[in-house]
C-alpha positions as CSV (number, residue, x, y, z in Angstrom):
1,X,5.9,137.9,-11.5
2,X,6.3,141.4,-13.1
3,X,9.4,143.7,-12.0
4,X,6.6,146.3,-11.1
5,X,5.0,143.5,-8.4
6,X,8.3,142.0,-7.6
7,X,9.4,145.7,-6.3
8,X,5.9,146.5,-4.8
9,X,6.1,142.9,-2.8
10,X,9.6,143.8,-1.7
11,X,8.3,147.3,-0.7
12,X,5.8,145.7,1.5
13,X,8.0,143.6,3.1
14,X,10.1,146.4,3.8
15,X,7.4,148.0,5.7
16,X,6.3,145.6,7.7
17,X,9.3,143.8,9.0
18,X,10.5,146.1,11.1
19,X,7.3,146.9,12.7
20,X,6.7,143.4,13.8
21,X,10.4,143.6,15.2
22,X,10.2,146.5,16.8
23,X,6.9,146.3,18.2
24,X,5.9,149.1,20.7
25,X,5.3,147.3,24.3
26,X,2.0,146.5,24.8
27,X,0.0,144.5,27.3
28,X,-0.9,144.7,31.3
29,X,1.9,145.8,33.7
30,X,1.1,144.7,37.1
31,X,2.8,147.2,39.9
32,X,2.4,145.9,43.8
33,X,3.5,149.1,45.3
34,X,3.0,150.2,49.2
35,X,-0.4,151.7,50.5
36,X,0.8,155.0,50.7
37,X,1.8,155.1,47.2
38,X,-1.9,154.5,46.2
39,X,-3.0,157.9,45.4
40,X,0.0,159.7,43.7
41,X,0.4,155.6,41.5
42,X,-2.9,156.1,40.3
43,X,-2.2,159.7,38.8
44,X,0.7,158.4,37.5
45,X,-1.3,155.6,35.8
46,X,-3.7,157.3,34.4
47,X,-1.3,159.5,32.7
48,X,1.3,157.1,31.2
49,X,-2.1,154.7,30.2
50,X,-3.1,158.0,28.1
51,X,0.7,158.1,26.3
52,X,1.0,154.3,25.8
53,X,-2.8,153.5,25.2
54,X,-1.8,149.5,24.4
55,X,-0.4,148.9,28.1
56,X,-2.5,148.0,30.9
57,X,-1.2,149.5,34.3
58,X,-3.0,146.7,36.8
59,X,-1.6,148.0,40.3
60,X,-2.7,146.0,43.7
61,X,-1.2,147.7,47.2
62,X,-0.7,146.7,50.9
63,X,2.1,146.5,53.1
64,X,5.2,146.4,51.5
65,X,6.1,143.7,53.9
66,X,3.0,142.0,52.6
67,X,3.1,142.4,49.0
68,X,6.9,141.0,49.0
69,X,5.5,137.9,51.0
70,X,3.0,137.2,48.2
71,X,6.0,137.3,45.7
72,X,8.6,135.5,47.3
73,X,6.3,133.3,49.1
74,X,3.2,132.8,47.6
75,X,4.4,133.4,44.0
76,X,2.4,135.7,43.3
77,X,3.1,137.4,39.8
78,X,4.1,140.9,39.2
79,X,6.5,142.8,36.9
80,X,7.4,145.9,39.5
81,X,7.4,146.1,43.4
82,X,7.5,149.5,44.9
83,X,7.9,149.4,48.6
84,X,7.8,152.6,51.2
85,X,10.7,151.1,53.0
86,X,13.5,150.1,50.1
87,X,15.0,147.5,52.7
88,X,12.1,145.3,51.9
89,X,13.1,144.8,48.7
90,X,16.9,144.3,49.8
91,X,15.8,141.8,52.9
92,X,12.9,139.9,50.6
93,X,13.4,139.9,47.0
94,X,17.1,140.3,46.2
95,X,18.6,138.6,44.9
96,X,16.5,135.7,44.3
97,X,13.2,137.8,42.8
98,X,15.3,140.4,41.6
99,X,18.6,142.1,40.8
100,X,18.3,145.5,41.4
101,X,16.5,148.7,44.2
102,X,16.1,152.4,42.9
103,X,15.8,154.8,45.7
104,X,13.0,157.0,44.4
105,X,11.1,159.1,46.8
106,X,11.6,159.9,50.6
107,X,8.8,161.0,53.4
108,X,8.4,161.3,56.9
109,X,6.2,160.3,59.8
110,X,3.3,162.7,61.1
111,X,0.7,162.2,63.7
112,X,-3.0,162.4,61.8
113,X,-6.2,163.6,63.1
114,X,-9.5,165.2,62.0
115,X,-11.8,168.1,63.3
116,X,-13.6,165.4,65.3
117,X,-10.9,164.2,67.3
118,X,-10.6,164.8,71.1
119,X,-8.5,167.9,71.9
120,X,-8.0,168.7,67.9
121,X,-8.1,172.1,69.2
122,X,-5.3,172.1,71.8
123,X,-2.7,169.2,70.3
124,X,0.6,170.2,69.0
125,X,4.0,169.2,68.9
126,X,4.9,169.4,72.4
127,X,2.1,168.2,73.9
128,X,1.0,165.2,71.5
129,X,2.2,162.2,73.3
130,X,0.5,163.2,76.9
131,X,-2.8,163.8,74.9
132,X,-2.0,159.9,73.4
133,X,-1.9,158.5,76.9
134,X,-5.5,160.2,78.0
135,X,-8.2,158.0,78.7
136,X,-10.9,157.4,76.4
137,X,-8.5,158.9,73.4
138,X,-8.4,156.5,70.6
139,X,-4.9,156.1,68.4
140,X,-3.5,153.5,66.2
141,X,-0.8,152.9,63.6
142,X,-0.5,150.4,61.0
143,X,0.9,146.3,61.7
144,X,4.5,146.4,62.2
145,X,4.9,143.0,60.7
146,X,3.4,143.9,57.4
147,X,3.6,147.7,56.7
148,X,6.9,149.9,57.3
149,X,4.4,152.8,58.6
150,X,3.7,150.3,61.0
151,X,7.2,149.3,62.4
152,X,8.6,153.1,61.9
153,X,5.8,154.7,63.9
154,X,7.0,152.4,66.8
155,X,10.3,153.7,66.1
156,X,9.1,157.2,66.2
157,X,7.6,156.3,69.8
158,X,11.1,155.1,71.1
159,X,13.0,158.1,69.8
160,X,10.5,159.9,71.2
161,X,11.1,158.8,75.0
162,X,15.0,159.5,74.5
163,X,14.3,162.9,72.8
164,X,11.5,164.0,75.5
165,X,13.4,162.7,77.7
166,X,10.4,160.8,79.6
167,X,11.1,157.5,81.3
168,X,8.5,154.6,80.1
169,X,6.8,156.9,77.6
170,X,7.0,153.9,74.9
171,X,5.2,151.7,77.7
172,X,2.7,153.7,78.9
173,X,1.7,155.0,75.1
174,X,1.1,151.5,73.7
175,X,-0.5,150.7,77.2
176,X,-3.4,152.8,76.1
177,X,-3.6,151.5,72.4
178,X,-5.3,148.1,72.2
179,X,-4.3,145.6,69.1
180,X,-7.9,146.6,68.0
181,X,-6.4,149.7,66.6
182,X,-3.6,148.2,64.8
183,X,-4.6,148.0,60.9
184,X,-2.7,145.5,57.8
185,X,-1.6,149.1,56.3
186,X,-1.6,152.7,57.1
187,X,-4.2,154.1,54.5
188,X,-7.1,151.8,56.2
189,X,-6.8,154.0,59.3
190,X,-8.2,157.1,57.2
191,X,-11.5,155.5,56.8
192,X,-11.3,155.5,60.7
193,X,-9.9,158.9,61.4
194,X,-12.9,160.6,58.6
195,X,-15.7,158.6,60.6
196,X,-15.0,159.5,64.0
197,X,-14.0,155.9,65.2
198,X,-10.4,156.6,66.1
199,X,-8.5,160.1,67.0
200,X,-5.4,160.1,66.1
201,X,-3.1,157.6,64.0
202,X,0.4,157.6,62.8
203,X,0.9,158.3,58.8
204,X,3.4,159.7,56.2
205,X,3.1,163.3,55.3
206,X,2.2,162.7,51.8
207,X,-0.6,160.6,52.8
208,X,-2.1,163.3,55.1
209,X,-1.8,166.0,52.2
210,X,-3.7,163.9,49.9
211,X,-6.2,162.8,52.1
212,X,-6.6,166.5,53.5
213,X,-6.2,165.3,57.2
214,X,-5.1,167.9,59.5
215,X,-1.8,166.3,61.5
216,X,0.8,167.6,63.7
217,X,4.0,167.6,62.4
218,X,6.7,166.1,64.6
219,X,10.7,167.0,65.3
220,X,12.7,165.8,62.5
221,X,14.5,164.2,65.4
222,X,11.9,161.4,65.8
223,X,10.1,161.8,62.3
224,X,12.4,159.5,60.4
225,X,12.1,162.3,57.6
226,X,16.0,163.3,57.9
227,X,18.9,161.5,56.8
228,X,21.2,163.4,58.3
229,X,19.9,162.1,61.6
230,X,20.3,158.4,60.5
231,X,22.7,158.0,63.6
232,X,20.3,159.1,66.2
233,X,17.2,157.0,64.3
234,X,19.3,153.5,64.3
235,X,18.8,153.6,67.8
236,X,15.8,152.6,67.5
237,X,15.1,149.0,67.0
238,X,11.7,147.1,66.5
239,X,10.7,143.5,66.2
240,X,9.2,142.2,63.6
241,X,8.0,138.7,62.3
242,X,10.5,137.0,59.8
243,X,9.9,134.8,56.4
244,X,8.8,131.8,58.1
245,X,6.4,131.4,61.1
246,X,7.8,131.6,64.4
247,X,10.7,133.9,63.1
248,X,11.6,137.4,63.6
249,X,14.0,139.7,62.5
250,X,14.7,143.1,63.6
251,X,14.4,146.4,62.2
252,X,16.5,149.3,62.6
253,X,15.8,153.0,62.2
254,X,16.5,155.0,59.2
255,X,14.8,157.7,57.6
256,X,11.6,156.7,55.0
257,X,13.7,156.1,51.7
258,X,11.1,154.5,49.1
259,X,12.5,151.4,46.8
260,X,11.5,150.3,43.4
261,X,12.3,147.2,41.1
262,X,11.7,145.3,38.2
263,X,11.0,141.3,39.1
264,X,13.6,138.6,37.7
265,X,10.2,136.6,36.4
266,X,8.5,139.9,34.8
267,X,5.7,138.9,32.7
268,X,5.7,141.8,30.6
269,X,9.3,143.2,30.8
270,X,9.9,145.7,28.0
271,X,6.1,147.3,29.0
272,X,7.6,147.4,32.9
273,X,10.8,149.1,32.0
274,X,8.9,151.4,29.9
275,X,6.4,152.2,32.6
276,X,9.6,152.3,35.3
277,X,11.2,155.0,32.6
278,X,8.0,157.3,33.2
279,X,7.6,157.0,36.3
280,X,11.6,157.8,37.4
281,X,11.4,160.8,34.7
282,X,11.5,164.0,36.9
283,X,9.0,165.9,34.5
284,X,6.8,163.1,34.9
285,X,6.6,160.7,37.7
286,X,8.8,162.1,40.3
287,X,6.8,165.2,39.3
288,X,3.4,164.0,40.4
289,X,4.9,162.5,43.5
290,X,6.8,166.2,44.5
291,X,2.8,167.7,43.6
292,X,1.6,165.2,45.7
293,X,3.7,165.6,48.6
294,X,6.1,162.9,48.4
295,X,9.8,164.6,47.6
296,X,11.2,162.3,44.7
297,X,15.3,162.4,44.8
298,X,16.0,163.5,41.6
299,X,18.0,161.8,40.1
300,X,17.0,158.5,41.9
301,X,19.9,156.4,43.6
302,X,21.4,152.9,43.5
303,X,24.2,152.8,45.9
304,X,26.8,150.9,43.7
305,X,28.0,150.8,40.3
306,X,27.5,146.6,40.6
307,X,23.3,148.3,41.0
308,X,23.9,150.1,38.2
309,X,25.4,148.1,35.8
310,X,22.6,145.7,35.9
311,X,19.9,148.0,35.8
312,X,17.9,148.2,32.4
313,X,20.0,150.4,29.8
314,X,16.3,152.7,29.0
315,X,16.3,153.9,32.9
316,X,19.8,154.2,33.9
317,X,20.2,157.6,32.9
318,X,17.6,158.4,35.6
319,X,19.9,156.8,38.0
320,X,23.2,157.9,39.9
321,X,25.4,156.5,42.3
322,X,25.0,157.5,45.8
323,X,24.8,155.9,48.7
């Protein structure tokens, strides 16, 4: 061999070495993430798909209770779980699905309605919950036992007999909502509202901006939307099924904090922490989700530095400590 192809071969090598080292992630990314994360996830996925053309973004969405079930109990594979209540991933998946839960976003509760609805044209925020015990006026919130929408609008019922100060109100409300109007997650009860077949039904604020439903917005003392007010929201306390059949566990109130993490068994684990680093940068993800109506905390939170240290090194300068 010739010095001149001995130094061209060598040349070649050198070239293409390193790019089968350091190979840009490519592949499918699958994201369960909570209903009400739908709309401002698929912005977000059609814009990092458009920077990282070679990844995949595959998201599926429910109930956060839900989607953690089908990982930690029906083994369902996915590299990130994003859940509207960050708890779920602290009660369900750590530590044996995964290591780790960002605080990302925050919301708050708000009652939905449409044109349509009975007295859309008289309801406000002092009069809602005597216009929700009418006859004939059809309500509904989302299944406690699988969506935190569901268990935190019964929550926002509770506070709202100490705050009104009415005796039974919690009783006689659900006393004119039949199981029929209870739905698996809180975004199924839009198709409902638009048509005409229900009234009124419980939702985050973000989800009524996007879906352009007129809704009444409630105290912050009952709307679970203020952390400050944590102390008067643990009050109240719901029951919920638990992991196995049979079981329950109870859930206390706090105000909507949103979670996020990366699965122990990721299939595609450099493409989820790159998708995880877009989504948590504040001129990116946590900007779509502010335009969309879901305030991001910028930066996002772990509450120890035993969270941070085992976070990926690519996202945790997104991340400070803060409980």
């Amino acid at each position: 061999m010739t010095s001149f192809l001995r130094s061209a071969l060598l040349s070649l090598i050198f070239l293409i070495v390193p790019s089968l080292l350091f190979a840009a992630p490519s592949g499918r990314v699958i994201v369960f993430h909570a209903g009400s994360l739908t709309v401002p996830f698929a912005k977000i996925e059609k814009a990092f798909e458009a920077a990282h053309p070679d990844i995949d973004v595959q998201r599926e969405s429910g109930g956060s209770t839900k989607m953690a079930r089908m990982i930690a109990e029906v083994g369902k594979p996915a590299d990130i779980m994003a859940s509207a209540d960050y708890a779920v991933i602290d009660k369900s998946l750590i530590p044996d699905h995964a290591d780790w839960n960002i605080r990302f976003a925050t919301n708050r509760l708000v009652l939905c309605y449409t044109d349509q609805s009975q007295y859309a044209d008289t309801i406000n925020a002092t009069n809602w919950f005597d216009i929700l015990k009418r006859e004939g006026v059809v309500w509904g919130h989302s299944d406690a036992n699988l969506d935190p929408c569901g268990y935190r609008s019964l929550m926002l019922l509770k506070l709202a007999e100490m705050h009104y100060g009415v005796k039974g109100l919690y009783d006689d409300l659900i006393a004119n909502r039949p199981r029929r109007n209870i739905r698996t997650k809180a975004v199924e009860l839009i198709s409902l509202l638009k048509t005409g077949n229900m009234d009124y039904a419980f939702e985050y604020l973000s989800v009524a901006i996007q879906h352009d439903l007129r809704y009444v917005d409630l105290p912050a003392a009952i709307n679970l939307g203020d952390y400050h007010q944590d102390n008067l929201y643990k009050q109240a306390k719901v029951r919920v099924s638990g992991k196995k059949p049979g079981t329950f566990i109870t859930r206390t109130g706090k105000s909507c904090t949103y979670g996020i993490t990366l699965l122990k068994e990721a299939p595609n684990r450099e493409a989820a922490i790159l998708f995880l680093d877009y989504l948590l940068d504040p001129t990116k993800g946590l900007k779509i989700l502010k335009e969309m109506g879901q305030p991001p905390f910028i930066p996002c939170r772990v509450p120890s530095e035993t969270a941070m240290e085992a976070l990926p090194k690519a996202i945790k300068r997104r991340v400070e400590i803060k409980i």
